[in-house]
C-alpha positions in Angstrom: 0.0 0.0 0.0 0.9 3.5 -0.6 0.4 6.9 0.8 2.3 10.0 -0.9 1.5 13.6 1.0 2.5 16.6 -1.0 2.2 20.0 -1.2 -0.4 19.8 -4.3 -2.7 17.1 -1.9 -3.4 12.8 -1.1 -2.8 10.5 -3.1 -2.5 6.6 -2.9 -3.9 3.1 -2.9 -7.1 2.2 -1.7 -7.2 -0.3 1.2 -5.2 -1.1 3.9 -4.0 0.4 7.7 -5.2 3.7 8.1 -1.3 5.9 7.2 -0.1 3.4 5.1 -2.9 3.9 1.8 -5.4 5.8 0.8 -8.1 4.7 3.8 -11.5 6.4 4.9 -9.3 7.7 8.2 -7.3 9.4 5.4 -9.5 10.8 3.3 -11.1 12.4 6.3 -7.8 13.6 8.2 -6.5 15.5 4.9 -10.0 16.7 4.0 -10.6 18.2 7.4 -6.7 19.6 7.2 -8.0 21.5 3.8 -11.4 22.8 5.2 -9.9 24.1 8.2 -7.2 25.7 5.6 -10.3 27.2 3.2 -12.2 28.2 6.0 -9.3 30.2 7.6 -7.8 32.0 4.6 -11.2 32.4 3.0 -13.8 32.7 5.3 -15.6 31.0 2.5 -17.9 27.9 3.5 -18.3 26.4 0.1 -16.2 24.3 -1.8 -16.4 22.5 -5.4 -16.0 18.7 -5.9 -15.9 16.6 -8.8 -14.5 13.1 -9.8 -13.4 11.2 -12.3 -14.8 7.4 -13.3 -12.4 5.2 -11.1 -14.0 2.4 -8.9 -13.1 4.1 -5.6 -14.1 7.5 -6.9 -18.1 7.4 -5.4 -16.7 6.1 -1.8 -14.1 9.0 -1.8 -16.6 11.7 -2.7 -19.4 10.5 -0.2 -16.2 10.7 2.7 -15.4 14.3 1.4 -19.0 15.6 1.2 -20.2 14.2 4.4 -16.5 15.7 6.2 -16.9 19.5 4.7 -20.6 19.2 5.4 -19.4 18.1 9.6 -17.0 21.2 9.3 -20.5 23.6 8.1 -19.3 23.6 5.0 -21.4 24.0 1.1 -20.5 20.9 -1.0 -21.0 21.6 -4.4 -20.5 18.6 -6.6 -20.4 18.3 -9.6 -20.4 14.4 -9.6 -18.6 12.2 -12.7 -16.1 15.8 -13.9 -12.9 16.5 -15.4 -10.2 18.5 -13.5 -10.1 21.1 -15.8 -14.0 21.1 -15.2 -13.8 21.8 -11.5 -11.1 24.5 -11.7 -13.0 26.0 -14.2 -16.4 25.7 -11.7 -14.5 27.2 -8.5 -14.4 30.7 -9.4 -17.8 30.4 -11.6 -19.7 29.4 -7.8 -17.8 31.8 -6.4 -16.1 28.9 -3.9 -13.2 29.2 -1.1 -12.1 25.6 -2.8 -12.4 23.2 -4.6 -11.3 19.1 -4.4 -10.9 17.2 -7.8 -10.9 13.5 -6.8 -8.6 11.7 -9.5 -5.3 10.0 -9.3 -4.9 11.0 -12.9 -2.9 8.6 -15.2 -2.1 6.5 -12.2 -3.5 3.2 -12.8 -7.0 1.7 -11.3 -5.9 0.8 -7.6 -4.8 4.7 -6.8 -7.0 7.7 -6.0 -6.3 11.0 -4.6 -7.4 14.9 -3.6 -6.2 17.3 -5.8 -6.5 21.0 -4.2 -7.4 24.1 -5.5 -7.4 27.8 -4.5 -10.5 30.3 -4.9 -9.4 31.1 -8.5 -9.6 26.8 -9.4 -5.7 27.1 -9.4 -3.4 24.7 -7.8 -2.5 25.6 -4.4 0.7 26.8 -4.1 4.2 25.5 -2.2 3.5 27.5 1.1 0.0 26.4 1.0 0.3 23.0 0.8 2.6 23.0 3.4 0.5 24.7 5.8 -2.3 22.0 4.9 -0.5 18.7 5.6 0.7 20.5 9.1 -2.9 20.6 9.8 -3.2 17.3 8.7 -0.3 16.1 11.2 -1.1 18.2 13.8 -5.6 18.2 13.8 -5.6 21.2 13.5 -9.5 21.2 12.7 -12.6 21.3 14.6 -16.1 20.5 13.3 -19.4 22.2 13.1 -22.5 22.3 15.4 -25.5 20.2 14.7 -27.0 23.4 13.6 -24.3 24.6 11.4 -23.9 21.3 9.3 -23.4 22.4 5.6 -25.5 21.7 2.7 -24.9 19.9 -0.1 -26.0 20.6 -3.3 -25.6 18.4 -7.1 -24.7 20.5 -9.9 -24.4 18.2 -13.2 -24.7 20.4 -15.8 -20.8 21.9 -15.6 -19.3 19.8 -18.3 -21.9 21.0 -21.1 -20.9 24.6 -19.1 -17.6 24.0 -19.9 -17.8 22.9 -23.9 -19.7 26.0 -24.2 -16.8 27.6 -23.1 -14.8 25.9 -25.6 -16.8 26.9 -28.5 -17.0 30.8 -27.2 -13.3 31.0 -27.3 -12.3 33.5 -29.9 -10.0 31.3 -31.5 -11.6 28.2 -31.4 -13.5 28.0 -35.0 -16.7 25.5 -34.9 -17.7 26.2 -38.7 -14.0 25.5 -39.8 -14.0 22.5 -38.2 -17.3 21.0 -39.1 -16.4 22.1 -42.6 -13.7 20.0 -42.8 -15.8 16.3 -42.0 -13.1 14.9 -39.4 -13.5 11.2 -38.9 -12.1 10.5 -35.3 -11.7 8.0 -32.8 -11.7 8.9 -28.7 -9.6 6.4 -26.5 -10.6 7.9 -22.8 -9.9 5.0 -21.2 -13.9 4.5 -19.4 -13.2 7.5 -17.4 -15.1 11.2 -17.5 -13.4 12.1 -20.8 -16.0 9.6 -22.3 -18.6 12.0 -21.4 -16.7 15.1 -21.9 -14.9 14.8 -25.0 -17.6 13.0 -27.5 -20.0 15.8 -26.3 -17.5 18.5 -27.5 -16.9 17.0 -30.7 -20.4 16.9 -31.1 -20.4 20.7 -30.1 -17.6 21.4 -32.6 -19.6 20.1 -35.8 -18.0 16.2 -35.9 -20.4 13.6 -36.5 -18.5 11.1 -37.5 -17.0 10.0 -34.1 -16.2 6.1 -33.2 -16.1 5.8 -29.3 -13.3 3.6 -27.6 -13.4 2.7 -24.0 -15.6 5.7 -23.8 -17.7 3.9 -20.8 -17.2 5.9 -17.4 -17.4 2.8 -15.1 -13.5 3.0 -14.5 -12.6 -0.3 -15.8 -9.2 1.4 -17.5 -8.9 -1.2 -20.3 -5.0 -0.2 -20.8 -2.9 1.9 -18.9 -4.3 5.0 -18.3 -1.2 7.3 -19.2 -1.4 8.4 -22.9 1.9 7.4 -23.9 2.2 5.5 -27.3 3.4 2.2 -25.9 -0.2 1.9 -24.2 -2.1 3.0 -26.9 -2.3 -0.2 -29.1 -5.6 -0.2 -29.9 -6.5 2.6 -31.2 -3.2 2.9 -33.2 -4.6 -0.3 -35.0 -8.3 1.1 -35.7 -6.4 4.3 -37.5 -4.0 2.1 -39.0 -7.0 0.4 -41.4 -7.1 4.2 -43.0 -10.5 5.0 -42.3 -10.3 8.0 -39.9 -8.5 11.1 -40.1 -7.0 11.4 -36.5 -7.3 10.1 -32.9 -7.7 11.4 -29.9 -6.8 10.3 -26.4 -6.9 11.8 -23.4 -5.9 10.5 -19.4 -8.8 9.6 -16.8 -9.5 13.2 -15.4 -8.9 14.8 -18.8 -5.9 17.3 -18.2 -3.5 15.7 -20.9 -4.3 15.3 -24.2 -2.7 13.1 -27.1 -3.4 12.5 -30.5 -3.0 9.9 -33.1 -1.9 10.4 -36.7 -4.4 9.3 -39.4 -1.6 6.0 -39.9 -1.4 4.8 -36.8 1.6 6.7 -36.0 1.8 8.9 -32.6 1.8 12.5 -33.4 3.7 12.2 -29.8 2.5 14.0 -26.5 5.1 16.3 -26.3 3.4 17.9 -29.6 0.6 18.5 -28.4 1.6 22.0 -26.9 3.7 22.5 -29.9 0.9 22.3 -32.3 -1.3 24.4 -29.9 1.1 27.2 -29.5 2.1 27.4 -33.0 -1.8 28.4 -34.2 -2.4 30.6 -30.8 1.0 32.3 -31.6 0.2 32.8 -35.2 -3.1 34.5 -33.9 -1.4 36.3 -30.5 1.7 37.6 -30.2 2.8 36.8 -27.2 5.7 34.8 -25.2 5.3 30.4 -23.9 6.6 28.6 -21.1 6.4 25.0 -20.6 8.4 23.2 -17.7 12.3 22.2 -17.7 11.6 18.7 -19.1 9.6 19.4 -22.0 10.4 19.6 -25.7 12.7 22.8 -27.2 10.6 22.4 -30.3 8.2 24.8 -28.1 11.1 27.2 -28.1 11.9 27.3 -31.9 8.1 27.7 -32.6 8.0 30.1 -30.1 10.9 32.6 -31.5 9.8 32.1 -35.1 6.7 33.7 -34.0 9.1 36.5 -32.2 8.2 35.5 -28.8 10.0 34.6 -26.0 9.8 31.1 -24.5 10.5 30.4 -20.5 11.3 27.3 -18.9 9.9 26.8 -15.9 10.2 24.2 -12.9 8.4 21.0 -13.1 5.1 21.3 -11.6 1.6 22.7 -13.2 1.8 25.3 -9.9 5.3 26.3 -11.6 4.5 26.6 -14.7 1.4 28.4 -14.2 3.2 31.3 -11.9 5.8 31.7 -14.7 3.4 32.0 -17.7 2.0 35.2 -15.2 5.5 36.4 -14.3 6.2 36.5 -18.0 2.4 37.2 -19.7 2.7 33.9 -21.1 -0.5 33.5 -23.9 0.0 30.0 -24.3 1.9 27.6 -21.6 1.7 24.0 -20.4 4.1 20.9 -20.1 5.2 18.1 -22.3 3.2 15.6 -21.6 0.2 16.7 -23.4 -1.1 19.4 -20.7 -2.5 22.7 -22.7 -3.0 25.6 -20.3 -4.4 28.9 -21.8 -5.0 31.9 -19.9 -7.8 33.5 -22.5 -9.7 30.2 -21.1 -8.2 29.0 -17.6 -4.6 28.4 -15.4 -5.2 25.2 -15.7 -4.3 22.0 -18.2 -6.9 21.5 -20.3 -7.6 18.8 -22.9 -11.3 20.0 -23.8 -9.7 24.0 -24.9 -7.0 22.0 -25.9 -9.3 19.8 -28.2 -10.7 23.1 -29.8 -7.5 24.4 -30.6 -5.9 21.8 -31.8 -8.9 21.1 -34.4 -8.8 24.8 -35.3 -5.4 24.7 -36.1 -5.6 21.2 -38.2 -8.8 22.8 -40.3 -7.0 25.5 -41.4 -3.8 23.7 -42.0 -5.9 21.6 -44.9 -4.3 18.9 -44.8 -4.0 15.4 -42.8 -2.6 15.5 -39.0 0.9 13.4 -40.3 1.6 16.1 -42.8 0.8 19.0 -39.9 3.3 16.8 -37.8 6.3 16.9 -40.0 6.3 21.0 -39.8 7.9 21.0 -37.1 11.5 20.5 -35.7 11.8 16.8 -34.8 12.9 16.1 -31.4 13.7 12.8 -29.2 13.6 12.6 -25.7 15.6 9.7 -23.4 13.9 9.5 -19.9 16.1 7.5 -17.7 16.7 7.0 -13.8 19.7 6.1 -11.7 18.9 4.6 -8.7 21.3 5.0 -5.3 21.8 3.8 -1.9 20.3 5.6 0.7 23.6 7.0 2.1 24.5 8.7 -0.9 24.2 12.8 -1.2 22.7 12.8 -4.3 22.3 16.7 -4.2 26.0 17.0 -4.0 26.3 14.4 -7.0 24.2 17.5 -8.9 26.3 20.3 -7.1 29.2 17.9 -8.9 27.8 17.6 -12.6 26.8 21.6 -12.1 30.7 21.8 -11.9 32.0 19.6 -14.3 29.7 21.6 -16.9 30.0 25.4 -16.0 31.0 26.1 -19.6 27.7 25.2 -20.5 24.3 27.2 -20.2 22.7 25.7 -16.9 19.5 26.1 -15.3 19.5 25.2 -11.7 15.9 26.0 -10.7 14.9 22.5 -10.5 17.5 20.3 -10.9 20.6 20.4 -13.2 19.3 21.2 -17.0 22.6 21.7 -19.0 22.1 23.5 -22.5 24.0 22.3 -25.3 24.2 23.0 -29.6 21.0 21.7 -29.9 20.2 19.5 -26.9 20.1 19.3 -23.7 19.8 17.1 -20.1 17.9 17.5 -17.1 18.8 15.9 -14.2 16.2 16.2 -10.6 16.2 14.3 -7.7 13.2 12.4 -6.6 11.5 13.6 -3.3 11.0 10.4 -1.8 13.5 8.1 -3.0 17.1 8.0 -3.4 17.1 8.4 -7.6 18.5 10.9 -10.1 15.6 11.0 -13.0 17.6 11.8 -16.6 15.6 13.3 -19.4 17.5 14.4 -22.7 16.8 16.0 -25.6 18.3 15.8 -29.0 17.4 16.2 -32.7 18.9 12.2 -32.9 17.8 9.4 -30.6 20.8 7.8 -30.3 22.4 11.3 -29.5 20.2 11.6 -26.7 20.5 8.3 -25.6 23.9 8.4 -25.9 23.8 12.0 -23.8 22.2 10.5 -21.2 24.2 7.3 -21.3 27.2 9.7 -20.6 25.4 12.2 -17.7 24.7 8.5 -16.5 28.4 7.3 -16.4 29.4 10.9 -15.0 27.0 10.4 -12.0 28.9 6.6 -11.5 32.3 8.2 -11.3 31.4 10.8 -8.8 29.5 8.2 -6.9 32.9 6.1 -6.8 35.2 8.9 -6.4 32.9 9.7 -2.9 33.5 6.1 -2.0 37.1 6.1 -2.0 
């Protein structure tokens, strides 16, 4: 079993001793910790729930309702949702909260409580902190018999939130239901069955074919969109019929698409795509985090803006796209964040652009693909023993490579010709995660391979 407290909220495995997974004790505990938190620095008794399809998802809302309600707090909930869904809801109700209950692309045994501010926004570093001290110490107290709060079922929000979609000014329903797409939706019997065939619908598509589009939370692969577990519907493009794919993770923050041959247009493209048609419309600057793709960068300056890394983390990436005015932001694994809409990652706005952009373009989704700089990333991981200092091990590979361009802050990324590595350290284990980046795999294999070795001589060198 599995328990992981953070800064951003619970998550873990559902079952066993009350600490040690994601228990009923648990659920309660951090739930109280966050009401007490909203209640505080809001003076705001209401907050806005939602979940995705998972198995444990009704058992975990029923414990969070009935605990805000014991602390006189509103529930709002807006039952089976989609994260971007409730952060787009929060300010909308005017709440002090809101809970999304989804352990995203982690697979069918997890579950968790995402947190948000009073503007649907990730809470923040300090914030979190101050929560899971709560949490440790019970710092909470509960309501009068009197004072109970109500609880009220909004299920409406998702067709809310396509409506959205389809007001944004550049999202183009007629140029997209001019141009007939045939598509196929993978979202793996979670919420993004509901949302996303609605929105097509919305958009003008009528020729949709619906995989695993049942919200019972069977996950009938696993749930992250990444190509190796995205068989099946790489095989129903492959027979030619249908002009793209669309995927898109179990609380419908990451997005993914599939080329009209089978072939992964590749998740770190998403945001490429995206910010290529919103630059082209908005002059503006991009961030994504330290990990993702430079093709964001080269799209970025050949639209004459200015592209930002920031650290990992949607809260990080968010706060850098406002420090620097950011119009179109997000990370590399298929996350779309764009502030005309939301701060938040959103598949559904990133659905309408994405179309937008592929309507105009004329022609297919493979062809739209090979405009832009091709890039491979390595992900790799050394693991160490406990004993070992593994932020001196980065200190030492900062050193070894001060004649490069380094960004130190998250991690070691070292800048190179045309690629890069980013090394960061794991906050509960002992392990050095290796992402590289080069216009060659076997470059940035071979980058990574040496950053790799590097690490294994410094680790020896300390032993001696």
């Amino acid at each position: 079993m599995s328990l992981i407290k953070s800064i951003s909220g619970i998550r873990g495995t559902i079952g066993g001793k009350a600490g040690e997974g994601l228990t009923p004790v648990d659920v309660v505990k951090f739930t109280s910790a966050y009401g007490a938190w909203v209640l505080e620095n809001t003076g705001n008794p209401k907050i806005v729930i939602g979940r995705d399809a998972r198995l444990s998802g009704e058992m975990i809302s029923k414990l969070v309702s009935a605990t805000l309600q014991g602390m006189g707090i509103h529930v709002i909930d807006l039952g089976l949702s989609t994260t971007p869904t409730v952060e787009f809801a929060v300010p909308l109700e005017k709440a002090g909260g809101g809970i999304i209950l989804t352990a995203s692309h982690n697979p069918i045994q997890w579950n968790a409580l995402k947190l948000l501010n009073s503007k649907g926004e990730f809470i923040s570093d300090l914030e979190g902190k101050d929560i899971l001290d709560k949490a440790e110490k019970e710092n909470f107290s509960f309501a009068e018999v009197k004072k109970i709060g109500e609880y009220t079922v909004i299920d409406d929000y998702i067709d809310r939130h396509i409506q959205h979609v389809l007001d944004l000014e550049l999202v183009d329903k007629d140029a997209i239901a001019a141009r007939n797409f045939k598509v196929v939706v993978d979202a793996v019997n979670s919420t993004g069955g509901i949302a996303v065939p609605k929105l097509l619908r919305a958009l003008g598509v009528t020729e949709i074919e619906e995989m695993y589009c049942t919200p019972d939370g069977h996950f009938p692969h696993n749930p992250e969109p990444l190509p190796e577990n995205l068989r099946d519907i790489s095989h129903k493009l492959e027979k030619g019929s249908f002009d793209l794919g669309i995927v898109v993770d179990p609380d419908v923050d990451r997005l993914a698409f599939i080329n009209e041959d089978g072939s992964a247009f590749g998740e770190e493209y998403t945001l490429v795509a995206v910010a290529d048609y919103v630059l082209s419309k908005t002059k503006g600057n991009t961030v994504s985090n330290l990990s993702s793709t430079r093709a964001l960068k080269d799209v970025t300056e050949r639209h004459e803006g200015t592209y930002t890394a920031a650290a990992v983390g949607e809260v990080n990436v968010v706060n850098q796209m406002k420090a620097v005015n950011a119009v179109i932001g997000g990370e590399g694994n298929g996350g779309i964040i764009y502030p005309a809409s939301h701060y938040g990652r959103d598949a559904l706005v990133g659905i309408g652009l994405f179309l937008t952009h592929l309507a105009n373009f004329g022609k297919t989704i493979s062809r739209l693909r090979a405009t832009y700089p091709n890039y491979y990333i390595s992900k790799n991981k050394i693991e160490l023993t406990p004993e070992i200092n593994v932020d001196k091990i980065l200190l030492d590979i900062k050193e070894k490579y001060k004649k490069q361009p380094i960004n130190d802050i998250d991690g070691v990324k070292i800048e190179f010709e045309k690629e890069w590595v980013h090394l960061r350290k794991s906050n509960t284990e002992p392990i050095i995660r290796i992402y590289s980046e080069s216009e060659s795999e076997a470059t940035a294999e071979h980058l990574a391979k040496k950053i790799m070795q590097d690490i294994k001589e410094i680790v020896n060198e300390s032993l001696i």
